[in-house]
C-alpha positions as CSV (number, residue, x, y, z in Angstrom):
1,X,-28.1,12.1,51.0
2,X,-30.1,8.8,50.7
3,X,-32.6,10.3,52.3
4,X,-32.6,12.9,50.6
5,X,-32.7,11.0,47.4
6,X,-35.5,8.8,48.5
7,X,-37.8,10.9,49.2
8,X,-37.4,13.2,46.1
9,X,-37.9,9.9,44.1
10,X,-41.2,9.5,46.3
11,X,-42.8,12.8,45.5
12,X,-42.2,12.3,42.0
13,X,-43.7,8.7,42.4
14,X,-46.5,10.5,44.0
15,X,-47.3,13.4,41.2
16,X,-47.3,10.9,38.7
17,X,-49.9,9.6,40.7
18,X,-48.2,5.9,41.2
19,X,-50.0,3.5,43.7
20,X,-49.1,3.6,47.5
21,X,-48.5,0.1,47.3
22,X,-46.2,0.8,43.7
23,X,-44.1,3.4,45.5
24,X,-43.2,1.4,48.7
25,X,-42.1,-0.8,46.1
26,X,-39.9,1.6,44.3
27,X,-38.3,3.1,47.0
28,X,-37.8,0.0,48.8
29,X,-35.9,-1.2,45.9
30,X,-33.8,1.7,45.5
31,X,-32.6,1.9,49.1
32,X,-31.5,-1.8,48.4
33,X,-29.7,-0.7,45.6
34,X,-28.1,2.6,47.5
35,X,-27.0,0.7,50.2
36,X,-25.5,-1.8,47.9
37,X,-24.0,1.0,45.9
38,X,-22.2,2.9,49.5
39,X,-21.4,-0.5,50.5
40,X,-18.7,-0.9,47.4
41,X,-17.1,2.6,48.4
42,X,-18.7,4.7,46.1
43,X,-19.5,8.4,47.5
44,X,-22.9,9.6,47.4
45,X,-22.8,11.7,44.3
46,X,-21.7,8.6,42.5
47,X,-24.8,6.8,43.8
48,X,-27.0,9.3,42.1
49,X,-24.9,9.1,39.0
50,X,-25.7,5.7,38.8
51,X,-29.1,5.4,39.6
52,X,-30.0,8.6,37.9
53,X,-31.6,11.7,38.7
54,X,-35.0,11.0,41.0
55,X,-37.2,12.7,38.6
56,X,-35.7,11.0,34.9
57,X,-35.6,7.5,37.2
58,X,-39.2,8.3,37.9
59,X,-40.0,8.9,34.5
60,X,-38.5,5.7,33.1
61,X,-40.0,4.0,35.8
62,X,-44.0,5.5,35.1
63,X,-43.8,3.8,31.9
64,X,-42.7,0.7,32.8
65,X,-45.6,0.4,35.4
66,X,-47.6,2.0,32.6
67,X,-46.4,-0.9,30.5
68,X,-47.4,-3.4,32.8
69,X,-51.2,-2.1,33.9
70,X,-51.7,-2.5,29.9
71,X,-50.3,-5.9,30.0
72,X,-52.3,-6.7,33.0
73,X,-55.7,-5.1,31.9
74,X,-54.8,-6.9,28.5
75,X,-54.2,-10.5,30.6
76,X,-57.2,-9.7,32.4
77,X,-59.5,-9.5,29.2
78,X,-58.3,-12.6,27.6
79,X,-58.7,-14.5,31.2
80,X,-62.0,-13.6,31.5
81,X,-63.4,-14.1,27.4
82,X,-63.8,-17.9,28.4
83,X,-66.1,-17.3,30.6
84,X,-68.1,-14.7,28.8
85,X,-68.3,-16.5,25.9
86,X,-69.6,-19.6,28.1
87,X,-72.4,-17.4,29.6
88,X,-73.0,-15.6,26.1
89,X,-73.7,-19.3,24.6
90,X,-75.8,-21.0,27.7
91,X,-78.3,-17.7,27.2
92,X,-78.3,-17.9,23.7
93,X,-78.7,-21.8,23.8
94,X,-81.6,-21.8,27.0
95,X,-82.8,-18.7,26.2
96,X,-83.4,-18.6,22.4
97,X,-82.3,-22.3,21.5
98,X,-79.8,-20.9,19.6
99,X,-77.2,-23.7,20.5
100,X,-76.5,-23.7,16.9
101,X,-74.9,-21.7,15.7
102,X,-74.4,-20.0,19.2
103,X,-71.1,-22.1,19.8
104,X,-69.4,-19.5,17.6
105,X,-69.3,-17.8,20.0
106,X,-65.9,-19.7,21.5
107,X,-64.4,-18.3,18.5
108,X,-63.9,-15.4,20.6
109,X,-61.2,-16.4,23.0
110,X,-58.5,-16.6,20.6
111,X,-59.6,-13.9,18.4
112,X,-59.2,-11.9,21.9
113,X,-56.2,-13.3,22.4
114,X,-54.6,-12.8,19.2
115,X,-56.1,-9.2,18.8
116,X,-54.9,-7.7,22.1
117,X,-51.2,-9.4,22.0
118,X,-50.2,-9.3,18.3
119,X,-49.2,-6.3,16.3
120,X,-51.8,-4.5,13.9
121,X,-50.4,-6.4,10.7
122,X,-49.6,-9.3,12.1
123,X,-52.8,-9.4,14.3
124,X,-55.0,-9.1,11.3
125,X,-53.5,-11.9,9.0
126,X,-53.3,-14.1,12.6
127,X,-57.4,-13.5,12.4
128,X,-58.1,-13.9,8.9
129,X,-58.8,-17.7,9.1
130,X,-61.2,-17.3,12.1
131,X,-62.9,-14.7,10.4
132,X,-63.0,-16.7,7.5
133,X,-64.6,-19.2,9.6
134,X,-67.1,-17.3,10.9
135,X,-68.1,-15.6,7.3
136,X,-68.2,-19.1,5.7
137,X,-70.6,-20.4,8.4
138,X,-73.2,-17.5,8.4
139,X,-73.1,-17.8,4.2
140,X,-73.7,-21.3,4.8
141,X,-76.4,-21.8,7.4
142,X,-78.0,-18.2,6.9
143,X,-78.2,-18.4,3.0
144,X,-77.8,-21.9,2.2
145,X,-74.1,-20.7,0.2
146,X,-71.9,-23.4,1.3
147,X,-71.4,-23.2,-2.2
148,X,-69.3,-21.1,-3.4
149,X,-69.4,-19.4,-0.1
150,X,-65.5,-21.4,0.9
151,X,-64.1,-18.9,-1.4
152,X,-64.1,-16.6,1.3
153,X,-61.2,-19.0,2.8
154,X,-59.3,-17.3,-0.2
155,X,-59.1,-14.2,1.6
156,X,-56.3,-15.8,3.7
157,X,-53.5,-15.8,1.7
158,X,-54.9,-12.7,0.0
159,X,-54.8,-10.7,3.2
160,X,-51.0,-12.1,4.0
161,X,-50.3,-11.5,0.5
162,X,-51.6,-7.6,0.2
163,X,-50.0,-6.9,3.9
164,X,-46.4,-7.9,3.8
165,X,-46.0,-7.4,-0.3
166,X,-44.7,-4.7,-2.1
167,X,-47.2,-2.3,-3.7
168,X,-46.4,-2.9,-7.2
169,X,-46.4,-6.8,-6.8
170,X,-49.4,-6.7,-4.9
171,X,-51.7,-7.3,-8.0
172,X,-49.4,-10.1,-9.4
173,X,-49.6,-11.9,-6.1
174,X,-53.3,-12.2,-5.7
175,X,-54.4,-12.2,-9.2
176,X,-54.6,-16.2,-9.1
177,X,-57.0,-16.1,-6.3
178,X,-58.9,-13.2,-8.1
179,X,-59.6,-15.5,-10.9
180,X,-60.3,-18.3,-9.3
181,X,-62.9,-16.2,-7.3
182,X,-64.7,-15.2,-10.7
183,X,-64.0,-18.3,-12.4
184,X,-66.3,-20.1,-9.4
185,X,-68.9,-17.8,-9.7
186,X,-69.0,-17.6,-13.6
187,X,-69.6,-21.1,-13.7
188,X,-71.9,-21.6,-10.2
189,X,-74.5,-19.0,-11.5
190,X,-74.6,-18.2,-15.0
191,X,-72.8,-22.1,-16.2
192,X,-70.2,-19.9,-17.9
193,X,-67.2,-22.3,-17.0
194,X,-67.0,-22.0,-20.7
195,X,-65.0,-18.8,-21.6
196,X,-65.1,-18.4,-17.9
197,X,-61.6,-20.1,-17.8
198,X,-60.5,-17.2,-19.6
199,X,-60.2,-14.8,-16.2
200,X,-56.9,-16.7,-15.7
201,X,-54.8,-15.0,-18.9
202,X,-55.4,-12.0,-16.6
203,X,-52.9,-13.7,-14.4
204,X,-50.2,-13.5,-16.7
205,X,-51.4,-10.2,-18.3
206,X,-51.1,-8.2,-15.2
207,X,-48.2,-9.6,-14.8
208,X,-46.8,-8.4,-17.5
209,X,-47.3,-4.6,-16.8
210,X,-44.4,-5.1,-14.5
211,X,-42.2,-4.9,-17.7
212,X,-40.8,-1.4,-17.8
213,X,-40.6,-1.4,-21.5
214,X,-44.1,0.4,-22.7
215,X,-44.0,-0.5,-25.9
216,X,-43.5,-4.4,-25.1
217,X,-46.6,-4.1,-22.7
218,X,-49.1,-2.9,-25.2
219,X,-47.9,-5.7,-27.6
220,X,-48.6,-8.5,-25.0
221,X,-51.2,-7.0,-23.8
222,X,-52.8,-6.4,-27.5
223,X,-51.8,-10.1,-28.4
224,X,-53.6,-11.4,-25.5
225,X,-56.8,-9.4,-26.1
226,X,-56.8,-10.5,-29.8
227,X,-56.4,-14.2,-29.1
228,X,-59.6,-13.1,-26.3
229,X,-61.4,-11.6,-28.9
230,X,-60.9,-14.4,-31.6
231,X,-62.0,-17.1,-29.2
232,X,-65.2,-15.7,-28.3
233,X,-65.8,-14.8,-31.8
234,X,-65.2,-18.3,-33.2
235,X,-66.9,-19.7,-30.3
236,X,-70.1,-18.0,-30.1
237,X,-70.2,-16.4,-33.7
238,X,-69.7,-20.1,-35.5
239,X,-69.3,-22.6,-32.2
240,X,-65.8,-23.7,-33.0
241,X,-64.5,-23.3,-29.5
242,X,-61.4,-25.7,-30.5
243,X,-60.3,-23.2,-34.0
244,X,-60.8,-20.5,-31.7
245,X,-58.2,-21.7,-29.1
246,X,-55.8,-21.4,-31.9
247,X,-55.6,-17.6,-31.6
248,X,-53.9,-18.6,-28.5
249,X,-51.0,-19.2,-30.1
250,X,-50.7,-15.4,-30.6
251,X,-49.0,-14.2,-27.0
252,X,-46.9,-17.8,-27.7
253,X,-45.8,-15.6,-30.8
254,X,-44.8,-13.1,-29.4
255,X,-43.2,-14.6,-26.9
256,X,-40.8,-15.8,-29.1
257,X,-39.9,-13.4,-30.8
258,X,-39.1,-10.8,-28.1
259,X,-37.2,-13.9,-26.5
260,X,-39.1,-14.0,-23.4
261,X,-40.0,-18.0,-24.7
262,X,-36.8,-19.7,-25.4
263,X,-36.7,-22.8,-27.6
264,X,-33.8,-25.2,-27.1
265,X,-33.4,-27.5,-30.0
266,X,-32.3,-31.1,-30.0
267,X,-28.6,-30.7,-30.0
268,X,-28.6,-28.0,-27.4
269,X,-29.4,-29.9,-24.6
270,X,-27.1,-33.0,-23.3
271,X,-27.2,-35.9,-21.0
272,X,-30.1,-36.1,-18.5
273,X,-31.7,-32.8,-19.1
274,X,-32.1,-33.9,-22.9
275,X,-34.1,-36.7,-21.6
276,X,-36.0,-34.7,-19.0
277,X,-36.8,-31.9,-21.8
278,X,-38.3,-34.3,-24.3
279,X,-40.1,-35.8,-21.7
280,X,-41.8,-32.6,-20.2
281,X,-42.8,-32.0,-23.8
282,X,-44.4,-35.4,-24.3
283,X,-46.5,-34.6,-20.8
284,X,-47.5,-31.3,-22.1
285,X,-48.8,-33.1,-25.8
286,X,-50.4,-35.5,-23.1
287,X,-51.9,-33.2,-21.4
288,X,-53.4,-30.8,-24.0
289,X,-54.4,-33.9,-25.6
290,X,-56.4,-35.5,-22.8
291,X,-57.8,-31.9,-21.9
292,X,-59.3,-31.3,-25.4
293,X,-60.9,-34.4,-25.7
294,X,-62.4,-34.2,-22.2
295,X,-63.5,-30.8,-23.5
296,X,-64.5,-31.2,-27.3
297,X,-65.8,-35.5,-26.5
298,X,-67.4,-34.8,-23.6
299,X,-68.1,-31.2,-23.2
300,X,-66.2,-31.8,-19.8
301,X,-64.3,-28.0,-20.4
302,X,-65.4,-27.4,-17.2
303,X,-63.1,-29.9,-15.4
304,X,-61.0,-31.2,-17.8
305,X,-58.7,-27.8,-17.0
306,X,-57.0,-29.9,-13.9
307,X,-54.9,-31.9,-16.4
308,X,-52.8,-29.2,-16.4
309,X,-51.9,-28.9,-13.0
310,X,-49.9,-32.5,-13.4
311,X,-47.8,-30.4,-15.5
312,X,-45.8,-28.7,-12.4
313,X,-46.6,-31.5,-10.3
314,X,-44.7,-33.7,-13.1
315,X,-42.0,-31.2,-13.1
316,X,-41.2,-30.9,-9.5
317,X,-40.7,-34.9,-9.8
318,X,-38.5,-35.0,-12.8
319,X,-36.3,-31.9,-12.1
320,X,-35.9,-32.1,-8.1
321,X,-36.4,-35.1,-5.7
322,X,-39.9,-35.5,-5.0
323,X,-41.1,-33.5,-1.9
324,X,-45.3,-33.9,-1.0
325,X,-45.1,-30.4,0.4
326,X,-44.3,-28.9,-3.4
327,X,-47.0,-31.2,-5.0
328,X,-49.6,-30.6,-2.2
329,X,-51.2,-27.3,-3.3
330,X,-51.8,-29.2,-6.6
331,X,-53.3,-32.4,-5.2
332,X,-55.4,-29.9,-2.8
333,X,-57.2,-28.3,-5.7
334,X,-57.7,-31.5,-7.6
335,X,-59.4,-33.3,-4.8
336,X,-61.1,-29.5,-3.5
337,X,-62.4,-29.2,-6.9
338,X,-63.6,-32.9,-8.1
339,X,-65.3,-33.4,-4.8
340,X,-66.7,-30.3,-5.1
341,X,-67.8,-30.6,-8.7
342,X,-68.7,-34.5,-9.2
343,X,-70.4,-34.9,-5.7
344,X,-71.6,-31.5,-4.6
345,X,-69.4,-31.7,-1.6
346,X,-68.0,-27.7,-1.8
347,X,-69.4,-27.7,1.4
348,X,-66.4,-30.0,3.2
349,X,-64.1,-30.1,-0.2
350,X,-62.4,-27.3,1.2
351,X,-60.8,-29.0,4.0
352,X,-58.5,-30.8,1.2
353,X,-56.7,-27.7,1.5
354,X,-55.4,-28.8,5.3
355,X,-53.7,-31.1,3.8
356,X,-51.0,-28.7,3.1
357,X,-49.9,-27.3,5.8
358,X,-50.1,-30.9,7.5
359,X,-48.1,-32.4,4.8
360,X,-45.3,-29.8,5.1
361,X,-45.4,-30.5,8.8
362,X,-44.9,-34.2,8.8
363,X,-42.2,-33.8,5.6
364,X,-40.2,-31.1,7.5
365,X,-40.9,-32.2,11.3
């Protein structure tokens, strides 16, 4: 019976066209296992019971070897992109000079690696910074766009973002990085930093068609486009940028009086949060103050919008206990964009954003 059990698992072996070397294997290991089996008194129909018919155990075990030749042809590729990319670079480099920017060509090993052992989704966010990498170099050395070519290190988090976020949130999610996006390129080309700014209400505006009520989203929506439209208007019609930001107060309005902005007055708030309340308001008055008069004294709108970021950043302080990771992001963007903007260094600037991830490491190691 083991014989006979044997050698029907080696012709199936065989039509499934395993190896010589995979089927001595096989059977070699399943006489082990029959012998075992007898050797605890079991009969020989209780055997086959266990280890299965021959032809279903043959089955189960083609894709498993099938399994492994992918694994090993996958191994294979990623052993040998070192060493391609090595001869790839010394050809370009002796052959064309083309040492730089030939060394990109390293970049290939662990996009290999990461491509051939990481699932589709997962594999394409994994890449997305080496990508990145690679786009930002050839707009820089090819074109000269170093400037504002690093926005292409936005499509990071906007890849991550649109991959493993719900469709309907999608838009919400990336909208910051949208306007950022335009808001760079407004100003870089065409100096419109100046109602450029303005790409950022459509942060809160798409947001808002999240609201289920349809009614409520037209009036936002309408409340935001009039305070647009009365800005420009007072801005380029009559050059009163500042009376035009008061059409602003419009969405604040509205706000209000649907009860999406809640005002707490004096005697509804006790104790500590009293004092933290007034004194979030005075840093927002601080805030909008310093901001307009960088803006209206020194025409400086096109910078002066980082004052508000020490609004959260003086929030996270006053209303938990002060963690670097939360107030990184906002120190990133403030050195990114004042390096970038004072001393034409967009170039490196960028890099001010590393200092997140190895803040949170440090702070969390």
């Amino acid at each position: 019976m083991k014989d006979k059990y044997l050698n029907s698992l080696r012709a199936q072996l065989e039509e499934f066209q395993a190896s010589k070397s995979e089927i001595n294997e096989i059977v070699s290991d399943y006489e082990q296992l029959y012998n075992d089996a007898k050797s605890t008194g079991k009969t020989d129909e209780e055997v086959w019971n266990i280890l299965g018919d021959p032809k279903s155990a043959a089955y189960e075990l083609m894709d498993t070897l099938k399994l492994k030749k992918e694994k090993s042809v996958r191994n294979k590729i990623i052993a040998l992109t070192p060493f391609i990319s090595l001869i790839v670079f010394f050809v370009m480099g002796f052959y064309y000079d083309l040492w730089h920017p030939g060394w990109m060509v390293f970049l290939m090993i662990p996009i290999t690696s990461i491509a051939l052992h990481t699932r589709l989704k997962d594999g394409i966010v994994a890449l997305s910074p080496f990508l990145s990498i690679i786009a930002y170099l050839i707009l820089g050395w090819g074109f000269g766009l170093w400037h504002p070519g690093w926005l292409v290190f936005l499509l990071i988090p906007m890849v991550s973002i649109i991959l493993h976020t719900r469709f309907k949130e999608v838009f919400v999610a990336i909208s910051p990085f949208v306007s950022v996006i335009v808001f760079i390129i407004l100003g870089t080309y065409y100096n419109l930093w100046n109602p450029g700014w303005l790409v950022f209400l459509s942060i809160p505006m798409i947001g808002i068609l999240n609201e289920k009520k349809l009614w409520k989203v037209l009036l936002y929506e309408a409340s935001f486009i009039a305070a647009i439209l009365f800005y420009l208007y007072m801005g380029y019609t009559y050059g009163e940028w500042r009376y035009g930001a008061l059409g602003f107060a419009l969405p604040l309005i509205v706000g209000i009086i649907f009860g999406d902005i809640h005002i707490l007055w004096d005697n509804q708030l006790e104790g500590k949060y009293r004092q933290k309340a007034i004194f979030m308001v005075s840093v927002v008055v601080i805030t909008t103050s310093i901001f307009l008069a960088l803006g209206l004294a020194l025409n400086g709108w096109a910078y002066a919008w980082q004052v508000f970021l020490f609004i959260p950043m003086v929030a996270i302080i006053a209303f938990d206990k002060i963690r670097f990771t939360a107030l990184m992001p906002f120190i990133a963007v403030i050195l990114f964009f004042s390096l970038g903007y004072f001393f034409q260094l967009f170039h490196i600037s960028w890099l001010a954003f590393l200092l997140i991830p190895i803040v949170a490491i440090i702070e969390n190691a």
